[in-house]
N, CA, C and O atoms as a GROMACS GRO file, in nm:
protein
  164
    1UNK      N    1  10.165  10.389  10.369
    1UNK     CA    2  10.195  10.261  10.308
    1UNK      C    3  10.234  10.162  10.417
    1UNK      O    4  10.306  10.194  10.510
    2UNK      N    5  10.176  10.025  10.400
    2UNK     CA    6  10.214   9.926  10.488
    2UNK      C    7  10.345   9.810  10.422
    2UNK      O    8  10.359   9.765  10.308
    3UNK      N    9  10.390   9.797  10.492
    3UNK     CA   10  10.505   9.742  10.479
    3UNK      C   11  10.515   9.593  10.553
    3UNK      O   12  10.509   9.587  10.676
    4UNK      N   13  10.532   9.453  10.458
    4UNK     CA   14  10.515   9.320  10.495
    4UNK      C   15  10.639   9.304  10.598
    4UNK      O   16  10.752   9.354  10.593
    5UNK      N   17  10.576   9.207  10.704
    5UNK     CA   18  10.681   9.184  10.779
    5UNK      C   19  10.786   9.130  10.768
    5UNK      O   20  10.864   9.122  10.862
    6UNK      N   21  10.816   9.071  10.625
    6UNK     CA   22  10.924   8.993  10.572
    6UNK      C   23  11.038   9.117  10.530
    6UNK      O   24  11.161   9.107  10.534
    7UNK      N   25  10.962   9.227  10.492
    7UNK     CA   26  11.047   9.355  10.445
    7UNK      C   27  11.128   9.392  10.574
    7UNK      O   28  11.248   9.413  10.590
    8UNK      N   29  11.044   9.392  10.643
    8UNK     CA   30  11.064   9.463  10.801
    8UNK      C   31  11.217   9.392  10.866
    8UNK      O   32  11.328   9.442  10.886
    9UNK      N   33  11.168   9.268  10.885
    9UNK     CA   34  11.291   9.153  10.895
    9UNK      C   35  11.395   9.194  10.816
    9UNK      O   36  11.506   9.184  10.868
   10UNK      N   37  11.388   9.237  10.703
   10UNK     CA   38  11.511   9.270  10.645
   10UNK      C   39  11.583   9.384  10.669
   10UNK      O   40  11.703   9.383  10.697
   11UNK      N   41  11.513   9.483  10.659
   11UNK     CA   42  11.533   9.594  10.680
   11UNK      C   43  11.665   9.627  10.859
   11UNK      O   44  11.769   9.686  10.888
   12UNK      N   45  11.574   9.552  10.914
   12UNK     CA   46  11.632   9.568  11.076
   12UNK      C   47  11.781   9.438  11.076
   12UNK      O   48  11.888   9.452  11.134
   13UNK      N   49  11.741   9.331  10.999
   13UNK     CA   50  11.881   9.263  10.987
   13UNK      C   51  12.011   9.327  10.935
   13UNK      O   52  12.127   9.329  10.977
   14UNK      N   53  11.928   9.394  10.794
   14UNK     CA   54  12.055   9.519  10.743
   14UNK      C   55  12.122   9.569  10.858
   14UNK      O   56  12.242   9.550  10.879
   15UNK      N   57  12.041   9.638  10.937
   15UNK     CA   58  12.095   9.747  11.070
   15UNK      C   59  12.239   9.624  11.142
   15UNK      O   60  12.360   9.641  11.157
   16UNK      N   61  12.163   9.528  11.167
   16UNK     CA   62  12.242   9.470  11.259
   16UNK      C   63  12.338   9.377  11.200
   16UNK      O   64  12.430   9.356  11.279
   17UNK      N   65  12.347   9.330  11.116
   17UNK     CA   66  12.501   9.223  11.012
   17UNK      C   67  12.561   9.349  10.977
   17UNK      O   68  12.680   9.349  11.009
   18UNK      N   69  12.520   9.465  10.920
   18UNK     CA   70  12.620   9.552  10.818
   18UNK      C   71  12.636   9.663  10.918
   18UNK      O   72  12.704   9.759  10.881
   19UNK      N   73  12.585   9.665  11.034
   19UNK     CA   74  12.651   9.810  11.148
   19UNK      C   75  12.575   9.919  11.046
   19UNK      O   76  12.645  10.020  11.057
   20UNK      N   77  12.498   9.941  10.979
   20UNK     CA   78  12.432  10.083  10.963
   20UNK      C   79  12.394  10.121  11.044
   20UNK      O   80  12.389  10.057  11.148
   21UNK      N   81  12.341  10.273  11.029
   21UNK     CA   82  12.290  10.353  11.094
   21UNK      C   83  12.162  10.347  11.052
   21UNK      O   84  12.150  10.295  10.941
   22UNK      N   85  12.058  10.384  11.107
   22UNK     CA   86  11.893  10.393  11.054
   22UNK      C   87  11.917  10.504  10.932
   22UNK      O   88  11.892  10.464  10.818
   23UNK      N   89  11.964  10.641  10.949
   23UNK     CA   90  11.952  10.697  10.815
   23UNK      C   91  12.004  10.644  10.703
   23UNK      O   92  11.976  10.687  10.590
   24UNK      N   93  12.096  10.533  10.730
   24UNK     CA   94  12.214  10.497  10.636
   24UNK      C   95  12.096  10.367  10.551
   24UNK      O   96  12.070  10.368  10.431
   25UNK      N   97  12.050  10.282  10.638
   25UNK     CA   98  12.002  10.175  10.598
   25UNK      C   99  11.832  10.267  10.528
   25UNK      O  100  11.790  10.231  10.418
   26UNK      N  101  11.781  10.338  10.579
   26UNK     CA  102  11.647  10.425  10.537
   26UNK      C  103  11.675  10.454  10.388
   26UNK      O  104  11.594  10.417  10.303
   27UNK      N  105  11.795  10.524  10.355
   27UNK     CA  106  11.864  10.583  10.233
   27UNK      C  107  11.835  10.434  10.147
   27UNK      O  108  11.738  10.420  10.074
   28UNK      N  109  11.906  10.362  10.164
   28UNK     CA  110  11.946  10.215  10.111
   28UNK      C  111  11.778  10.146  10.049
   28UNK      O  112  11.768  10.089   9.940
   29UNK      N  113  11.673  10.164  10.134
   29UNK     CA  114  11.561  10.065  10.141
   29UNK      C  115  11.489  10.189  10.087
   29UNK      O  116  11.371  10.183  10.120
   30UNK      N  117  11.523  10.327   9.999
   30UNK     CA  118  11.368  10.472   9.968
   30UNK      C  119  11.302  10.427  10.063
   30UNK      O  120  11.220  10.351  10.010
   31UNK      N  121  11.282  10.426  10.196
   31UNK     CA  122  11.193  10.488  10.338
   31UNK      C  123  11.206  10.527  10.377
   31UNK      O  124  11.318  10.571  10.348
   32UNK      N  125  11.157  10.586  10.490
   32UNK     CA  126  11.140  10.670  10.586
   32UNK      C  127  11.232  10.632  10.699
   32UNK      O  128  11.238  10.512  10.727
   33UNK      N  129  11.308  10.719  10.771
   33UNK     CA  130  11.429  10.683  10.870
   33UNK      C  131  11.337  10.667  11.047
   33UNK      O  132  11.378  10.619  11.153
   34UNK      N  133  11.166  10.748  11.000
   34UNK     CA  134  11.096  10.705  11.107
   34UNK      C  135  11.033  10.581  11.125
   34UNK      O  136  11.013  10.523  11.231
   35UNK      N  137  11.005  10.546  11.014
   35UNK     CA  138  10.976  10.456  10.971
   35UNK      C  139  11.074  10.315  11.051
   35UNK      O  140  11.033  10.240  11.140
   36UNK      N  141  11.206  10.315  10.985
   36UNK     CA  142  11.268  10.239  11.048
   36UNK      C  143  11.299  10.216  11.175
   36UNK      O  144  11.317  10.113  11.240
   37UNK      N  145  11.301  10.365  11.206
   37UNK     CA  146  11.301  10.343  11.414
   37UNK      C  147  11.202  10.268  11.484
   37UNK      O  148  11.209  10.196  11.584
   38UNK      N  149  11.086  10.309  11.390
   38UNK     CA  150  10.960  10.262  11.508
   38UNK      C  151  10.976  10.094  11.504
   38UNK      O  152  10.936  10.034  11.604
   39UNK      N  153  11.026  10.027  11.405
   39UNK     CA  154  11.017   9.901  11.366
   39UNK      C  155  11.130   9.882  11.422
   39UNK      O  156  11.184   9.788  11.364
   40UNK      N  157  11.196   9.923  11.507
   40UNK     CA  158  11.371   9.881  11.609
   40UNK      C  159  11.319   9.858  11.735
   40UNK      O  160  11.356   9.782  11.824
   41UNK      N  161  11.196   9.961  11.726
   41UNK     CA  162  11.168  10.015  11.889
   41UNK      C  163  11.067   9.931  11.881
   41UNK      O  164  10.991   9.915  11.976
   0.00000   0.00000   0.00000
């Protein structure tokens, strides 16, 4: 599944205003916690 870059933006802002962790924010958004890394990295 592809995922819009507007999601993406959100997703990685979560990480960084609220101090989550990638599994924490992955849990939060039903995705994938690889998912979220690759889109940090």
């Amino acid at each position: 599944m592809s995922y819009s870059i507007d999601f993406r933006r959100k997703v990685i802002f979560t990480i960084e205003e609220e101090g989550l962790s990638i599994r924490e924010t992955a849990k939060q958004f039903q995705i994938g916690a690889a998912s979220v890394s690759r889109w940090i990295n």
